[in-house]
Each structure stands twice: as structure tokens, then as C-alpha cells.
RORODREN-429146 format. One record per residue (C-alpha): z, x, y; residue number from 1. Coordinates in nm, 4 decimals. Layout:
// RORODREN-429146
<r w="Z" u="X" v="Y" i="NUM"/>
...
***
This chain:
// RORODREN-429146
<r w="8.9640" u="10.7931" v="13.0923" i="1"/>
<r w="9.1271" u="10.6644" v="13.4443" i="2"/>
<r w="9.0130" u="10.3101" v="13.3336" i="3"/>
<r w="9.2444" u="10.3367" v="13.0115" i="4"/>
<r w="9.5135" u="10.5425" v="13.2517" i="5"/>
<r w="9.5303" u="10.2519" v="13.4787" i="6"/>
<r w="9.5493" u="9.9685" v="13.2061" i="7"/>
<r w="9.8247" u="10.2040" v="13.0088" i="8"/>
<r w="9.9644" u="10.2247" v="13.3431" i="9"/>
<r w="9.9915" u="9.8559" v="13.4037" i="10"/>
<r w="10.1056" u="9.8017" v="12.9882" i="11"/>
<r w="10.4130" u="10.0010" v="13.0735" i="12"/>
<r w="10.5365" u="9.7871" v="13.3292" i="13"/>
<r w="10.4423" u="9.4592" v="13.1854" i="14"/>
<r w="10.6548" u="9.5830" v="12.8577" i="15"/>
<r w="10.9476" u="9.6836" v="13.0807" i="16"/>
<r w="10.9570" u="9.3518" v="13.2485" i="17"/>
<r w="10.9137" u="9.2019" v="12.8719" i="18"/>
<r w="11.2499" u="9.4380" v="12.8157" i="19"/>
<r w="11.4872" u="9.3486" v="13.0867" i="20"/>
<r w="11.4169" u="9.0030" v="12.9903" i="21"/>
<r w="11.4949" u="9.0874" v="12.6234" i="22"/>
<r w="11.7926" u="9.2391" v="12.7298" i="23"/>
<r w="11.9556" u="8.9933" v="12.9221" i="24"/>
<r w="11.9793" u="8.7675" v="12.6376" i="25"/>
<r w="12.1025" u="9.0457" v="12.4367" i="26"/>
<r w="12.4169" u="9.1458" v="12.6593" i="27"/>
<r w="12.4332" u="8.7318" v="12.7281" i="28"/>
<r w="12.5889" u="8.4472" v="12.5856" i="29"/>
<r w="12.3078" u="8.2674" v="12.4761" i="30"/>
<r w="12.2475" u="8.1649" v="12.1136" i="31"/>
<r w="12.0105" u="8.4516" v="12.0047" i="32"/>
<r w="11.9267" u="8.2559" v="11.6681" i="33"/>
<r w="11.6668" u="7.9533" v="11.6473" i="34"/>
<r w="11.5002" u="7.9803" v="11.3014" i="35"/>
<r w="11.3149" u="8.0903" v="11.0217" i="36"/>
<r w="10.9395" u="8.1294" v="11.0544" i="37"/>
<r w="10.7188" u="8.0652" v="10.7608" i="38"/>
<r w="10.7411" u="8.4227" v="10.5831" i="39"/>
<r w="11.1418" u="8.3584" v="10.6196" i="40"/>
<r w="11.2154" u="8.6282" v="10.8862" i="41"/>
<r w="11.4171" u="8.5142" v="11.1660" i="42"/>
<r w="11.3112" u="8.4331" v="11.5344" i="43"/>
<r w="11.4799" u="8.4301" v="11.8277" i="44"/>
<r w="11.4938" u="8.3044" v="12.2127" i="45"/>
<r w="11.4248" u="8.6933" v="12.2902" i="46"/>
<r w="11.0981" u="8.6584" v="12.1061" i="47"/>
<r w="10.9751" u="8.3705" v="12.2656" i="48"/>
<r w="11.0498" u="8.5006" v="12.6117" i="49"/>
<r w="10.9161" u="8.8603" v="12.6058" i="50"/>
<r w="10.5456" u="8.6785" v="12.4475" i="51"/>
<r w="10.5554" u="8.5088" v="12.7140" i="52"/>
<r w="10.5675" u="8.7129" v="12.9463" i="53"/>
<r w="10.3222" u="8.9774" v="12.7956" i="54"/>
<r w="10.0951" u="8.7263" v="12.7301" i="55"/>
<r w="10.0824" u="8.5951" v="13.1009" i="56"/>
<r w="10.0626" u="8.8915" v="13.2500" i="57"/>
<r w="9.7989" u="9.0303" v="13.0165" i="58"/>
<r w="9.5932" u="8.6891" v="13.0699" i="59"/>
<r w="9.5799" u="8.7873" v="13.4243" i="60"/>
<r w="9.5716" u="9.1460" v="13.4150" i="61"/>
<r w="9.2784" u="9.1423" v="13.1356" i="62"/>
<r w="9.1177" u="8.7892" v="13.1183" i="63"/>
<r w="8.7914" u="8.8881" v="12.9180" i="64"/>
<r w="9.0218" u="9.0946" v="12.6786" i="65"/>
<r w="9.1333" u="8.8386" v="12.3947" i="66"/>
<r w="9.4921" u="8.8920" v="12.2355" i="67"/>
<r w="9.6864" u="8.7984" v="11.8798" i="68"/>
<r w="10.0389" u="8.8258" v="11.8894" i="69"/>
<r w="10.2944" u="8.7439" v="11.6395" i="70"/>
<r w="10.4371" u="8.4147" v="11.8028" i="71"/>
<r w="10.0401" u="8.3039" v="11.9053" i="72"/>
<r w="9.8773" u="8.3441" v="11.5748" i="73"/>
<r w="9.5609" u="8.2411" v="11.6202" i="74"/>
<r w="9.2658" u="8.0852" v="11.3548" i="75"/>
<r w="8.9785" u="8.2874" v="11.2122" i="76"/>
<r w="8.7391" u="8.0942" v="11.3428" i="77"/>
<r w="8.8607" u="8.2381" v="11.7034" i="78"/>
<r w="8.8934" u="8.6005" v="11.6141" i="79"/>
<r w="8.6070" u="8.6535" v="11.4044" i="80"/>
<r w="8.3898" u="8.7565" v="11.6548" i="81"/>
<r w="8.6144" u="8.9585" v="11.8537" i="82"/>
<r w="8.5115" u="9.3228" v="11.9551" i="83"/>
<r w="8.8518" u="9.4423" v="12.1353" i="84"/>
<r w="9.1952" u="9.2826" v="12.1561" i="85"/>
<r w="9.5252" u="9.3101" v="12.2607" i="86"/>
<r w="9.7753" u="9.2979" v="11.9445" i="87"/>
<r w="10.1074" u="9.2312" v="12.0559" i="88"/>
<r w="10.4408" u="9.2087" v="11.8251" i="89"/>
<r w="10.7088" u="9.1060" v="12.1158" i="90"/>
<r w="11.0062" u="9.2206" v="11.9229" i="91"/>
<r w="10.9417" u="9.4237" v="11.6370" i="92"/>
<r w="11.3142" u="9.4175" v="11.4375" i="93"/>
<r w="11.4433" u="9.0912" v="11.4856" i="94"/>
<r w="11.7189" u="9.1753" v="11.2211" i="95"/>
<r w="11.8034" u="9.4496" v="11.4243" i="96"/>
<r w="11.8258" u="9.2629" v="11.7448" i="97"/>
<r w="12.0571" u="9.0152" v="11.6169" i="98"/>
<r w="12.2718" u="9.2758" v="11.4729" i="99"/>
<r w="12.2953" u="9.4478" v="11.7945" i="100"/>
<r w="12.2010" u="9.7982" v="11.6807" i="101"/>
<r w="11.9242" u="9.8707" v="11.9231" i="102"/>
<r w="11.6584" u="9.9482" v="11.7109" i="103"/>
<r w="11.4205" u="9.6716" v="11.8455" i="104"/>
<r w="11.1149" u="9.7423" v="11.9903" i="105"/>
<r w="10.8427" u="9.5480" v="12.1776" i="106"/>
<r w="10.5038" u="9.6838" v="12.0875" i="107"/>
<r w="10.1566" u="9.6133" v="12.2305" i="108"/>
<r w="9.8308" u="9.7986" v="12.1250" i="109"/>
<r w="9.4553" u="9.7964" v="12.2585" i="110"/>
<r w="9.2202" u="9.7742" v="11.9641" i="111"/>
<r w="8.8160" u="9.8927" v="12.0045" i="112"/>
<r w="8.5432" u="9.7726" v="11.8417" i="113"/>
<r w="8.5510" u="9.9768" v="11.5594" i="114"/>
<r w="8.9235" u="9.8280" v="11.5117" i="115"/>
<r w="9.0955" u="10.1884" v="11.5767" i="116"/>
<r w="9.4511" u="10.1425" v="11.8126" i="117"/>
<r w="9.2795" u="10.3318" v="12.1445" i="118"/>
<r w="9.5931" u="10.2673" v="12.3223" i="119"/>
<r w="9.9746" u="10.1342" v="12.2241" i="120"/>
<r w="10.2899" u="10.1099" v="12.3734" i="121"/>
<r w="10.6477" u="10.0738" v="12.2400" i="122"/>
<r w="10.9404" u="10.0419" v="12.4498" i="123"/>
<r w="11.2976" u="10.0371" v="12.2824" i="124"/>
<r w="11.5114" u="9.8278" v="12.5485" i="125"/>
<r w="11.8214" u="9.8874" v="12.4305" i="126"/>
<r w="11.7887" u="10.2858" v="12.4775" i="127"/>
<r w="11.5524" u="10.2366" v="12.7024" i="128"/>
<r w="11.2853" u="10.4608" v="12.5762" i="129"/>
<r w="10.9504" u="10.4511" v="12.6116" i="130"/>
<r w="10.6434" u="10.5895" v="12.4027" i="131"/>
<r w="10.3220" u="10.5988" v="12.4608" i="132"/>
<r w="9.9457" u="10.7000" v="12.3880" i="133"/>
<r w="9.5682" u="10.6760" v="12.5076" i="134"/>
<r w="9.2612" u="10.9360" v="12.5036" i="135"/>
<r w="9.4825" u="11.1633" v="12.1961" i="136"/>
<r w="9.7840" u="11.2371" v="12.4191" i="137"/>
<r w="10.0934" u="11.0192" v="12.3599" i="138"/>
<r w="10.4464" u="11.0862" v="12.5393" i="139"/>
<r w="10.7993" u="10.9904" v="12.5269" i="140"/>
<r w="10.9814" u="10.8774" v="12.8403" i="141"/>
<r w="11.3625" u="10.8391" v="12.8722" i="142"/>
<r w="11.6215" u="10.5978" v="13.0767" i="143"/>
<r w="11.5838" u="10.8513" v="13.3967" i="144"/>
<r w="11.2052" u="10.8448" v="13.4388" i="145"/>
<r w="11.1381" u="11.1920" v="13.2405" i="146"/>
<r w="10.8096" u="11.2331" v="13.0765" i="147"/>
<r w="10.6721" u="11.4769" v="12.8018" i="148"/>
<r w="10.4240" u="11.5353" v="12.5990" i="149"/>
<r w="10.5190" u="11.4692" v="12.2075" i="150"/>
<r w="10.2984" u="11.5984" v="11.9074" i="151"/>
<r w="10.4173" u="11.6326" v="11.5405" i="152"/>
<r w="10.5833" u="11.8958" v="11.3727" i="153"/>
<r w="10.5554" u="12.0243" v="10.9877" i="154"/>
<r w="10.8572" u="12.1275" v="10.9123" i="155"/>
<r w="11.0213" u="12.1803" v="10.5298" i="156"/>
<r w="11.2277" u="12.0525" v="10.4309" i="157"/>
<r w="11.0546" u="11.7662" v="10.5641" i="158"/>
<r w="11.2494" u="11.5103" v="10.6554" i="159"/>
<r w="11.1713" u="11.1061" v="10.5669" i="160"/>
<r w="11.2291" u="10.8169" v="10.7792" i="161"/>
<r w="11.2418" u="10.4951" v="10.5916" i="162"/>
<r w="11.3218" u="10.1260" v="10.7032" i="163"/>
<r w="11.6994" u="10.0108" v="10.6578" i="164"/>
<r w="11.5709" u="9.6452" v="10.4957" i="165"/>
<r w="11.3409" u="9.7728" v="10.2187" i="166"/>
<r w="11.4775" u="10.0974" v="10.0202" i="167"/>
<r w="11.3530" u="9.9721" v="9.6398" i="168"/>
<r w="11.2964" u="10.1702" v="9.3306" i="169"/>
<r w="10.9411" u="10.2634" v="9.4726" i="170"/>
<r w="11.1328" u="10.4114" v="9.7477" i="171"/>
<r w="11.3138" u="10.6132" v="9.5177" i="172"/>
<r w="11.0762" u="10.7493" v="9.2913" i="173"/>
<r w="10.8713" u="10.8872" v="9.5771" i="174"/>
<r w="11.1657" u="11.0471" v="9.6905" i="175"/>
<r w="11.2134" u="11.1923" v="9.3560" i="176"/>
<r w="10.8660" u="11.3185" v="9.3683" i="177"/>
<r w="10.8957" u="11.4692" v="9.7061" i="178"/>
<r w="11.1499" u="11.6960" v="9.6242" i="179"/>
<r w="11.4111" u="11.8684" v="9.8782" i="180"/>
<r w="11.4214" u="11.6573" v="10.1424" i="181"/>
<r w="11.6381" u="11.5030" v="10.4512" i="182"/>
<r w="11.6214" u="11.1456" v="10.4769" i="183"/>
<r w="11.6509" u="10.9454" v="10.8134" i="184"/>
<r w="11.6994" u="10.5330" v="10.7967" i="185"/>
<r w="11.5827" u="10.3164" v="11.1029" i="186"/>
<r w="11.4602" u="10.0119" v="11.2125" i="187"/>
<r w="11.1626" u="9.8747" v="11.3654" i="188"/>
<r w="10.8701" u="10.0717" v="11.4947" i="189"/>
<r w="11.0959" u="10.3389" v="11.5696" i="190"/>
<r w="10.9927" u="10.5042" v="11.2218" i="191"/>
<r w="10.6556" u="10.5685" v="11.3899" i="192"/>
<r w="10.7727" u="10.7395" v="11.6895" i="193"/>
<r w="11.0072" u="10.9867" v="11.5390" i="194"/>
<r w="10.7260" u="11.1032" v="11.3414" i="195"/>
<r w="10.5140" u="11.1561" v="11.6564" i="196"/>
<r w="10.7681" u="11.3560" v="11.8302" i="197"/>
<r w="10.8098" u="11.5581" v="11.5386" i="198"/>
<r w="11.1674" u="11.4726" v="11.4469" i="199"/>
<r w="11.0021" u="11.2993" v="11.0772" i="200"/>
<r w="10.7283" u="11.4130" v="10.8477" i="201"/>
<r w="10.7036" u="11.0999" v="10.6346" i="202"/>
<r w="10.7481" u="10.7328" v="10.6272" i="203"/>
<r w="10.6600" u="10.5769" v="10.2949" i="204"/>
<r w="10.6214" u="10.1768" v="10.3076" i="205"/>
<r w="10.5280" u="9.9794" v="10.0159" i="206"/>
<r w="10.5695" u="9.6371" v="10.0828" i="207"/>
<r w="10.3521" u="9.4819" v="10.3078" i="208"/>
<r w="10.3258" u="9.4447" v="10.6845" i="209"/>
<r w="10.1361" u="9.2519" v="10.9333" i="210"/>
<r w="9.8733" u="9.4521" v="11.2108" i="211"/>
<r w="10.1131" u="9.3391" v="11.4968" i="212"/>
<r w="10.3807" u="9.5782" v="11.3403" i="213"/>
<r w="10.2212" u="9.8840" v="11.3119" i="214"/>
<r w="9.8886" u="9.8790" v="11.5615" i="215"/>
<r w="10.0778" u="10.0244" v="11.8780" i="216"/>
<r w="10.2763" u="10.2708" v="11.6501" i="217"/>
<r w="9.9535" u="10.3470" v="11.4817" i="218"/>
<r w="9.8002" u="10.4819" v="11.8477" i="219"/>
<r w="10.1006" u="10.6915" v="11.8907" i="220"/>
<r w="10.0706" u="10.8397" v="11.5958" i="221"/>
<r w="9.6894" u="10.9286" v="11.5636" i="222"/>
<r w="9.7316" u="11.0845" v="11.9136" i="223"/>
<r w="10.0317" u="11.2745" v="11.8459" i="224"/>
<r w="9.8596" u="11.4507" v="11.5313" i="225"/>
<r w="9.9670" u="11.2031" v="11.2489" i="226"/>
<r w="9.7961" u="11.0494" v="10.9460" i="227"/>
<r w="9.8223" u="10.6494" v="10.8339" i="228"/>
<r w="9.6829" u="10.5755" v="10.5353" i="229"/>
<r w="9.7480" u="10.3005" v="10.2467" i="230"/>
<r w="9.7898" u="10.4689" v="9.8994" i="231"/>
<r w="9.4495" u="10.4867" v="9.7875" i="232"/>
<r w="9.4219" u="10.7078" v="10.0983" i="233"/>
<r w="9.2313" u="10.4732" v="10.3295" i="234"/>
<r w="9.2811" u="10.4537" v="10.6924" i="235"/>
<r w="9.3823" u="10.0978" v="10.8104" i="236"/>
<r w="9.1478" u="9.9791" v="11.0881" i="237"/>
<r w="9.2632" u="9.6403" v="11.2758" i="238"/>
<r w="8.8730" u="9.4603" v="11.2994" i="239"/>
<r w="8.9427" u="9.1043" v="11.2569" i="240"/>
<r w="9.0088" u="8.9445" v="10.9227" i="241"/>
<r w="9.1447" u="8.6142" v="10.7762" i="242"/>
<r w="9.4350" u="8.7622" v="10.6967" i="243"/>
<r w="9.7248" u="8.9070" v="10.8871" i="244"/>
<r w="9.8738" u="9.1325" v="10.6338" i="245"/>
<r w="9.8720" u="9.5145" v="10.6065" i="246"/>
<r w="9.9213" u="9.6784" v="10.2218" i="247"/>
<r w="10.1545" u="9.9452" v="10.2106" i="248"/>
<r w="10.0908" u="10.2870" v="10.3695" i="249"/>
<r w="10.1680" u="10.6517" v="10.3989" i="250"/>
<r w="10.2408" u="10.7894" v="10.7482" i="251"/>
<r w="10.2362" u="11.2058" v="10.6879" i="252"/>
<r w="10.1925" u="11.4506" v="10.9162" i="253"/>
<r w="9.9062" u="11.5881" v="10.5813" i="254"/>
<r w="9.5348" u="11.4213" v="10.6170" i="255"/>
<r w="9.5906" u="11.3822" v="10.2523" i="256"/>
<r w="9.8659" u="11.1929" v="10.0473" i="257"/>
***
């Protein structure tokens, strides 16, 4: 348990510094656009920077710990005997980011060999909040230092949190299904950590993602009491495969969907 403390420990900082970075291009004059990647979502100077800098420091910090982020994709050949990893998305809502609303996160998660999230961070610059989880406990820290404890709440109505870029008529029928209801919209990885502190009950996602945007979210989450499943009702593990790309999921506060 101190061994993950410490490396959780050293995480934090290494996102902060990743964030202060991020955020000088954001309040700066510097193009924030460079281009399209190959799934067509936009990347930017911020990106490039904050893996950078996680990646450095983590080769240092953990050299016998291999990582994948999202700007150092790597092939299958090098991953498929992995064990444990380092997943790092080093701004999760790019859209976001470039239209300034501050719901960008940068996320980094520790994944065992049984390809469970043991440990993930997510730091939202722009607010300059902080959430995080190891060992089943996961916490929220604010601008001013302030810890506490965060665990989910069942509430009804429940309320949903859904992403601002992908409301579709799949979206809708759940809703309809659902019933009474209060509905949230936000960006990013955000989604996961208002269900973890209990201010969400559901976020339904049905088109896909990739394991870099949901692994740290997916620690905070399972510590703070929540379920992630895909709609067959499997649990997503993260052990190495040829492919990036998550189907859609369920997060509930329910074991069952």
C-alpha cells in the first residue's frame, strides 16, 4: 500500500507539471491547432507538450514500468507481452480545450496484470481540480490544497451525465427508458468523476472509445463504489490487445444494467 501511495504521490505532481504547461498555452498566444490525427479528432501543441512531459518523467520515475499513450501508440508486437503499464491520454477533450471551456483533462492510469486500473489520476487544469484513486479510496482535491474522500451516491431521481459531442437517438431512447430523470452535459473525463463524487448516477456511451480515455476514470470509479460495464454487462479490463478501441459502456452506480 505505501509503494502505490508513493507512486500516486509522485503521479500527482508529474500531472500538475503536465498542467501548468497545458495551461500556458491555453491563456497564450500560441496557435493551439496543428491537425487532424487519423480517426479525424484534432491535436494540438498542448498535447504534444504535456506527453512529453509525462512520459519523461514516468521513464525516469518507473523505467521497468512500460507505457501507451495516445500520442506514442505503440505496435502489438511491443505490448503483447506486457504485464503492467502506464496508460496515459495527455489531454482528454481536445474539442474542449480549443473551445476554451475547461473541461479538459489529463489522465494517467496504472494497469495490473490482470488489466484492472489499480491506480488513475485526472487533473482538470483549467479548474484546477484534482481526482484521484489507489487501494479502493479515491479523493477530490481543489485549487487550495483541500482533500476529501469521494464515494458515490444513489440518489432518484438519478441524475445522467452525458458527453456534449455525442447525444444520438441511442442517447435518447435510453433516456426515454430511464424515466424521471435530471440530465447533466460535460466534456472529457469529467463524466467519470462526477459520478464518483456522487453528483451523477449514470453515464451512458455508445459509440466507441479508446483505453487511454477511460482507464484513469475507470480507477476512480471502481474505488469510489461505481460500476463500468459494456452493454452485454461485461467489465472492460485493459490487458493488451491489437486494438485500441473500447465498445460502448454503462457507468451506474447498480452492479447490474
Amino acid at each position: 500500500m505505501c509503494i502505490l501511495m508513493n507512486i500516486l504521490n509522485k503521479i500527482c505532481n508529474i500531472v500538475r507539471i503536465a498542467g501548468d504547461a497545458v495551461m500556458k498555452i491555453y491563456h497564450g498566444n500560441l496557435c493551439l491547432y496543428i491537425k487532424h490525427k487519423y480517426d479525424c479528432t484534432p491535436i494540438t501543441i498542448a498535447d504534444y507538450i504535456s506527453n512529453n512531459i509525462i512520459i519523461n518523467k514516468l521513464s525516469l520515475y518507473t523505467p521497468n514500468i512500460p507505457f501507451l499513450s495516445e500520442e506514442n501508440l505503440l505496435s502489438w508486437d511491443k505490448r503483447k507481452s506486457w504485464r503492467n503499464y502506464w496508460l496515459i491520454d495527455p489531454m482528454d477533450g481536445t474539442k474542449e480545450f480549443l473551445n476554451r471551456n475547461g473541461e479538459f483533462t489529463i489522465n494517467v492510469a496504472l494497469i495490473n496484470e490482470f488489466g484492472l486500473p489499480i491506480l488513475g489520476v485526472i487533473y482538470a487544469p483549467a479548474i484546477n481540480i484534482m481526482y484521484y484513486a489507489y487501494e479502493n479510496k479515491a479523493w477530490k482535491e481543489d485549487a487550495y490544497g483541500h482533500r476529501e474522500r469521494i464515494n458515490i451516491s444513489n440518489l432518484y431521481p438519478p441524475t445522467v451525465i452525458i458527453s456534449r459531442s455525442h447525444y444520438d437517438n441511442r442517447i435518447k431512447d435510453y433516456l426515454d427508458i430511464l424515466g424521471k430523470h435530471n440530465l447533466i452535459l460535460s466534456g472529457s473525463s469529467l463524466k467519470f468523476c462526477l459520478i464518483a463524487e456522487g453528483l451523477a448516477q449514470y453515464y451512458p456511451r455508445f459509440n466507441a472509445t479508446s483505453i487511454w480515455d477511460i482507464a484513469a476514470g475507470h480507477a476512480i470509479l471502481l474505488a469510489a463504489g461505481a460500476y463500468l460495464h459494456d452493454w452485454n454487462g461485461n467489465s472492460i479490463n485493459y490487458i493488451p490487445k491489437r486494438s485500441f478501441i473500447n465498445s460502448g459502456f454503462l457507468v451506474s452506480v447498480k452492479c447490474n444494467i
